[in-house]
Structure formats: C-alpha cells, structure tokens
N, C-alpha and C positions, 0 to 999 in steps of 0.2 A: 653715294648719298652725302659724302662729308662734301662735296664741293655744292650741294644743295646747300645745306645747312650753313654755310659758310656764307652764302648770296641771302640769304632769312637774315644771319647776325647784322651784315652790312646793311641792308633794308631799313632792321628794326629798330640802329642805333645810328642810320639817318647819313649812313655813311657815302650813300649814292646821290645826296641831292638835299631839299631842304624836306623834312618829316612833317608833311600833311597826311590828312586822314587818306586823299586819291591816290598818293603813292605809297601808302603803306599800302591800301585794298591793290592797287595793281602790280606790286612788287610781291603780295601773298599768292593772290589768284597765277601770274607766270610761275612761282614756286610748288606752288601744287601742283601745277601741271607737268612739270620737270619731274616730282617726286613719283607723280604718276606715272611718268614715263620712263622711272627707272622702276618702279618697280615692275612694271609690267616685262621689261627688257629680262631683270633677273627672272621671272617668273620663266619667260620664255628658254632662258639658257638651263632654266634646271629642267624643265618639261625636254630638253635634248638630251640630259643625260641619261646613258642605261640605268634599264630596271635593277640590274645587278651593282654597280657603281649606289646606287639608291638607298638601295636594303644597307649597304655598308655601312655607310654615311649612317644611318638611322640608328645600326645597332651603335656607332659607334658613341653619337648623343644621348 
C-alpha cells in the first residue's frame, strides 16, 4: 500500500503534471483501483493460509 500512497502524495501535490481538477479525478479513480487491487490480492493470500496458522495469528492479536 505505501507505494499507492506514495503515487496519491505525488498526484495530490501536482507533482506529475500541471494540478487540474481532470487529473486530479484521473489520477484518484487509477489509485483506487490499484488500492483495490491490493487489497483484494492480500485478501486472497490470507484466504491461503492454514486454518491453524490463522487461529495463531488471532490469539496472538
């Protein structure tokens, strides 16, 4: 996620181009869809791990 967040900072403080409203909406909407795309990826990698590995994890939070 931090190299998401990193392409939002650069976005937001215009640092990719000149800071109109179209490129901030299209530089947000491609970042959403990236944040979506990780999370959906982590989602996936923990849905692989064992049920036992799991509970671990769980007691140990």
């Amino acid at each position: 996620m931090a190299p998401v967040y990193s392409k939002l900072t650069h976005c937001m403080l215009g640092f990719n181009g000149p800071l109109t409203p179209e490129s901030m909406t299209s530089c947000y909407h491609q970042i959403a869809g990236e944040m979506t795309e990780a999370t959906f990826n982590r989602m996936r990698s923990v849905s692989e791990l064992s049920e036992d590995f799991k509970e671990r994890l769980w007691c140990e939070l």
